[in-house]
C-alpha positions, 0 to 999 in steps of 0.5 A: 253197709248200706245199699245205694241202689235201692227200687225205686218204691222202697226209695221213696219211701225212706225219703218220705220218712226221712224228709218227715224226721225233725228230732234228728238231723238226717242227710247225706255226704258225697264220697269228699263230705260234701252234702247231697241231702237235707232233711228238715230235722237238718234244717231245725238243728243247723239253721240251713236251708237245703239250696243254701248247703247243698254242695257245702263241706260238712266241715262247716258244721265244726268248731274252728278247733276241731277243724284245724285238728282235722277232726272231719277228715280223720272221722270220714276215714274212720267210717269208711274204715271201721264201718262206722265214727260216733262222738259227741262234741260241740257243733256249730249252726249257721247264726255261729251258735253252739250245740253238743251233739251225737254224731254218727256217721256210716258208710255207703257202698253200691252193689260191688262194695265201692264207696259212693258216700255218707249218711250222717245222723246227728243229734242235739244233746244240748239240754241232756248235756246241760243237766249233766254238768249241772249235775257233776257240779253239785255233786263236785259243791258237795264233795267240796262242802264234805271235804270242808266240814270239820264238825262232822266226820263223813266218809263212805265205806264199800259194801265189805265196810272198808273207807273209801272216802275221808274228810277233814271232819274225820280226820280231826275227830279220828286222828288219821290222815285220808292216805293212811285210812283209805281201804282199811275196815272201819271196825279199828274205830270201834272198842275192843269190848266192841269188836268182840260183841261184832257190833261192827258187823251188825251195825253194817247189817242193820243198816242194810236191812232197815234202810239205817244204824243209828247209836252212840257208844265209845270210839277210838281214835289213832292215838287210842283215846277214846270219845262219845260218838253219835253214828248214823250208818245209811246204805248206798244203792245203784238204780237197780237196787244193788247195794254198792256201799255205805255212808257213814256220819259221826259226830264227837258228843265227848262235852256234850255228854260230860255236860249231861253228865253233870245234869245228870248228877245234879238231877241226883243230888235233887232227887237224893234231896227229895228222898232225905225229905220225904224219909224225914218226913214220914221217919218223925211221924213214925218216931213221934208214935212209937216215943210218944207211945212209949212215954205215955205206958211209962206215965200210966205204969207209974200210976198204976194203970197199966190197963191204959197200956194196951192201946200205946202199945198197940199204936207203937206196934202200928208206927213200927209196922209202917216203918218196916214197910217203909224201909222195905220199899227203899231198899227195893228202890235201891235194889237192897231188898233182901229176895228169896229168888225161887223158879217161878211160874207167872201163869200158876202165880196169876192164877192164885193172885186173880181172886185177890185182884178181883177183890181189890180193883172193886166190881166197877173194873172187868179183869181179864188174865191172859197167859201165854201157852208154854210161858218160860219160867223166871227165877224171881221172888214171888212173894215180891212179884206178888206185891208188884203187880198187885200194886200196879192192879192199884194204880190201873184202877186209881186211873179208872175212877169210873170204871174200865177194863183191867187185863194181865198178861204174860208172853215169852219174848225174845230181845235181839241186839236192837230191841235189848238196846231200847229196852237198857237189857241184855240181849237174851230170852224174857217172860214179860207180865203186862197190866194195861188199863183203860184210864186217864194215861199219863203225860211225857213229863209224868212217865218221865219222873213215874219211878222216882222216889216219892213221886207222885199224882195223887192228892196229899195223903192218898200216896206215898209216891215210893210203890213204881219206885218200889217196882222198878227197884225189884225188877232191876236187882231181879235182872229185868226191867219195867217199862211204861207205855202210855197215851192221855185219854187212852190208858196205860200199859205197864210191863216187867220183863224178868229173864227166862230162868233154865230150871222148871219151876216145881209143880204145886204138889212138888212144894215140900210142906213146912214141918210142924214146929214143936213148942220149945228147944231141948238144949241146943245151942246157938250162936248170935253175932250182932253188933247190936247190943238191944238186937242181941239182948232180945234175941238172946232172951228169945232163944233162952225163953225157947229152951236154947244155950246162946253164945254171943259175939259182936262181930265176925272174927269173935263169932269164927273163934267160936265157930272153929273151936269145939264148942257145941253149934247147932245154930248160927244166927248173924247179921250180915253187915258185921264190923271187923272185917268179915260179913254174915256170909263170910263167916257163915263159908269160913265155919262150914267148912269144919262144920259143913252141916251148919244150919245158918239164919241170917237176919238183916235190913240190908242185903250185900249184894255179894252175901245175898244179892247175888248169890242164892244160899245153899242149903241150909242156909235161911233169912230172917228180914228185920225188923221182925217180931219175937214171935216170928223169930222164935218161930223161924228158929224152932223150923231150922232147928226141927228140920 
C-alpha cells in the first residue's frame, strides 16, 4: 500500500527518480484510469508525450481484443482488490505497433486507507519473449524431427530408468507402441542373461558417473527376438546440475553385424589359407631332411660305411626337433598345447629368468625388472610363461637394433565391468607382466595382424612369424589375454594378463626334489594303448629294454578290458585321442575306479581340452609330450614307477 501523502522532500525526490527511469514505463492512473504521470521510460515504451496522455483512459494502451474483454477494468479491480494485478500480454503504442509487456499494477490509498489512484510499472519483454518462441519452436522442430526418425530408436528415461518418451524409430526397432511403453523400465529390452549380470542398472550408472554408457550387445523386442544394437545412454541435468533423466539412442546394427560376420569368416578362411602355406612350406623342408637323411644311411649301410651314418642321423634328429617346436607353437596358437598349470609367482620367476634375459638382449639394451610388492599368485605353466616373455624380451630387442631400455614389470590389477570389456576379459583380479621397450613402435595395420600366425617384419629367414601367435594362443588357454600398446618412434608395450590364482604358490625350499631313478624295471607290467602301430612298437621296446612286461591295446575299450580284469598293472600309458569311443582320460577314471592307486603317463600331441585342457590331473597322474625322445620316455617311466 503506497502513501499518497509523502514530505514534500522525499516527494521530490522519487519523482527525480522516477522522471530519471527509461527501462521501465512509470506513471500513475487517477482512481477511473486516467493517467496523471508520465515518466520518460513511458514515453520510450508507448511513443507518448505526457501533454498528449495526460488525462487519457489507460485502456488505450490495450489491444482491441482485450479491451472488448474489459481486461483494464477487471485489472484496476484486481489491484484495488488483492493489493495488486500482474500479467504479461500484448500492448499497443501510439504508431499501432505491438509489444509484450510485463504489467503490474498497485493500489494507492492516502493516510485513512481511501483509494486515490494507481501506479503502473510496465515493462517491454518483447525480445525475451521473441527468444522464447524461438526457442519452443526448435525445441517443438526437434521433438518432431525425433518423433519422424525411424532408423534410430531415441526416447528419454526418467532418472529410475522408466520411458518417458517413444518415437517411431523405437517402435519399429522395439515392436511396442508409445501407450504400451511409456512408464515401463527400459531393462525389459535387455537379455535375461543381461538382467542377471545387472547390466541394465550399471549401464545407468555409468552413464551418471562418466557424463556417457556406450556398448553393443543383444536386445529384445516385444516379440522376444532378439537384435544387435549399437547404444549410447547420456544423462540429462537441470541448471543446477541435478540429474532429471537420461537420453537413450539405439541403432538395429543385426545386418551390419551379419555383414561383418561374413568379413570375418572370409578373413579366417584367409588366414587359415596363410597358415596351410606356411605349414607346408617349412613341413617339406622338414620331411625332405629327415627322408633324405634316411635314405642316404640306407646307401651308406648298403656299402658298408656306416661310419657316414652319424651325420644323416644327426641332420634327422635336427629336422625332427624343429618339427616338434613347430608343432608346439601351433598348438599354443590354437590353445591345443598340452600346459602343466602349477601356482605360480611372477616376481620369484622373474627372478631365475633376468640373467637369461640379460644374456640374450645383448650389453647394448639396460634391462630393468620391477615387481610389485605382495604380487598375486597365478596358476600358469611356467616353463610356458618362460618361453613367452623370453620371446618378447627377443622382440623389444629386435626393435632396439641400436640399443635402448628393456623394463619387465609385474602389477596386481583389478578389472571392473568397463575395463574387462576393453580388454575381452571377465571382470575379476589379474597379475599382469608387462615388457616395454624403447624401439622403433609399430604401425595400427602392424598391431592389427601382430598375432596372426606366420605374420611377421622381419626379412625372409630371420622369423617364423608364429612366436606373438605362440603367445597369445598361451595366454588365452591360461584364462588371460595379451594386449599391445604401442606408437612409431616411441616403443613398445606388451602385457599379459593372467588370473589371480587363490592358492600360495609354494616357496623354492617347499619343491619336492625329483627321486633319483634306478637304472631299470624288475618286472612290473604296463599297459600301452595307442592306436599307432610305430608308436606302440617303439614304446613297447623301450619298456622291455628297461626290464618291464607290456601288455598293448589299440584303443580304449581294449585297453579297459584289461584294465578291469585281474591282470598285474602298475603302469598305465595312453595316448589321449583313442578311436572306439573312450579318450586317454576317460579310460584312465573309468580303471581308477577298481584300481584308485593307478599311476597314469598320458603322452599325447594334442590335448582335449576336457581330458587335459581344462582339467588339472590328479595325482598320480602325468604327461609326456610327443614327439619324445626314447631316452626321455625310458626316463620318465622309471620316476613314475620309483616313485
Amino acid at each position: 500500500m503506497a502513501d499518497h501523502n509523502l514530505p514534500a522532500d522525499v516527494a521530490g525526490r522519487f519523482e527525480l527518480l522516477v522522471q530519471s527511469v527509461t527501462d521501465y514505463a512509470i506513471y500513475m492512473l487517477d482512481r477511473q484510469g486516467r493517467v496523471s504521470s508520465w515518466n520518460p521510460g513511458a514515453r520510450r515504451f508507448k511513443g507518448y508525450e505526457a501533454d498528449e496522455i495526460i488525462g487519457e483512459h489507460f485502456s488505450r494502451f490495450y489491444t482491441p481484443e482485450e479491451r472488448q474483454r474489459e481486461i483494464p477494468r477487471i485489472a484496476l479491480e484486481t489491484a484495488e482488490r488483492e493489493g495488486r494485478f500482474e500479467a504479461e500480454g500484448w500492448r499497443v503504442r501510439k504508431d499501432g505497433t505491438r509489444f509484450w509487456a510485463n504489467v503490474v499494477i498497485d493500489p494507492i490509498r492516502d493516510a485513512s486507507g481511501m483509494l486515490v489512484g494507481y501506479a503502473k510499472v510496465t515493462r517491454d519483454l518483447t525480445e525475451r519473449r521473441a527468444a522464447e518462441e524461438e526457442l519452443r519452436a526448435s525445441e517443438e522442430r526437434f521433438r518432431l524431427l525425433v518423433q519422424s526418425v525411424t532408423d534410430y530408436a531415441i526416447y528419454m528415461l526418467d532418472p529410475d530408468g522408466r520411458v518417458s518418451s517413444w518415437n517411431a524409430g523405437a517402435e519399429r526397432f522395439k515392436g511396442y507402441a508409445a501407450d504400451e511403453i511409456m512408464g515401463e523400465h527400459f531393462s525389459r529390452f535387455y537379455t535375461e542373461e543381461d538382467r542377471a549380470a545387472g547390466t541394465p542398472h550399471s549401464a545407468l550408472r555409468t552413464a551418471t558417473d562418466e557424463g556417457r554408457f556406450e556398448a553393443e550387445g543383444w536386445r529384445v523386442r516385444k516379440d522376444g527376438s532378439r537384435f544387435w544394437a549399437s547404444v549410447i545412454i547420456d544423462p540429462i541435468r537441470n541448471d543446477a546440475g541435478d540429474l532429471i533423466g537420461f537420453a537413450k539412442v539405439t541403432r538395429d546394427l543385426t545386418e551390419k553385424r551379419a555383414i561383418e560376420e561374413q568379413l570375418r569368416q572370409s578373413q579366417k578362411m584367409e588366414a587359415v589359407g596363410q597358415l596351410t602355406g606356411g605349414l607346408a612350406h617349412d613341413f617339406n623342408n622338414l620331411l625332405t631332411g629327415i627322408s633324405g637323411s634316411l635314405e642316404m644311411m640306407q646307401v651308406r649301410m648298403a656299402q658298408g660305411r656306416t661310419h657316414d651314418c652319424d651325420r644323416y642321423f644327426t641332420a634327422a634328429q635336427g629336422a625332427v626337433r624343429r618339427a616338434s617346436a613347430l608343432t608346439h607353437r601351433l598348438l599354443a596358437f590354437s590353445r591345443r598345447q598340452t600346459l602343466d598349470p602349477k601356482p605360480t609367482n611372477v616376481n620369484r620367476l622373474l627372478s631365475g629368468l633376468e640373467e637369461l634375459v640379460r644374456r640374450t638382449v645383448g650389453p647394448a639394451v639396460k634391462v630393468d625388472v620391477v615387481g610389485t610388492s605382495g604380487v598375486w599368485p597365478t596358476l600358469i605353466d611356467p616353463n610356458q610363461l618362460e618361453n613367452a616373455i623370453l620371446n618378447l624380451c627377443i622382440n623389444a630387442r629386435d626393435a632396439m637394433p641400436d640399443g635402448g631400455m628393456l623394463t619387465i614389470e609385474t602389477a596386481n590389477r583389478w578389472l571392473d565391468e568397463r575395463a574387462a570389456r576393453q580388454q575381452d576379459l571377465p571382470i575379476g583380479q589379474y597379475v599382469s607382466i608387462c615388457v616395454t621397450d624403447t624401439g622403433s613402435g609399430m604401425t595400427a595395420d602392424v598391431i592389427a595382424k601382430a598375432f596372426d600366425p606366420f605374420f611377421t617384419t622381419k626379412p625372409l629367414g630371420e622369423g617364423t612369424g608364429l612366436g606373438l601367435s605362440m603367445i597369445y594362443g598361451f595366454a588365452r588357454q591360461s584364462g588371460g589375454q595379451i594386449r599391445i600398446y604401442s606408437e612409431v618412434g616411441q616403443g613398445t608395450t606388451m602385457c599379459l594378463y593372467l588370473p589371480r590364482h587363490d592358492e600360495d604358490a609354494p616357496a623354492d625350499d617347499e619343491v619336492e626334489p625329483r627321486p633319483t631313478p634306478s637304472p631299470s624295471g624288475e618286472g612290473e607290467v604296463v599297459l600301452v594303448i595307442d592306436d599307432e602301430p610305430t608308436i606302440r612298437m617303439l614304446v613297447a621296446e623301450v619298456l622291455a629294454e628297461s626290464g618291464y612286461a607290456v601288455i598293448e591295446a589299440t584303443d580304449g575299450p581294449a585297453g579297459l578290458r584289461v584294465l578291469e580284469s585281474n591282470a598285474r598293472i602298475d603302469l598305465l600309458i595312453t595316448d589321449v585321442g583313442l578311436p572306439g569311443g573312450m579318450n586317454g582320460r576317460q579310460v584312465a577314471d573309468a580303471a581308477r575306479q577298481n584300481r584308485p592307486d593307478l599311476k597314469v603317463l598320458f603322452i599325447t600331441g594334442y590335448a582335449e581340452n576336457a581330458v587335459i585342457g581344462r582339467t588339472r590331473l590328479t595325482n598320480g597322474m602325468h604327461v609326456l609330450t610327443k614327439p619324445f625322445q626314447m631316452e626321455v620316455l625310458a626316463d620318465r617311466i622309471r620316476e613314475i614307477l620309483e616313485h
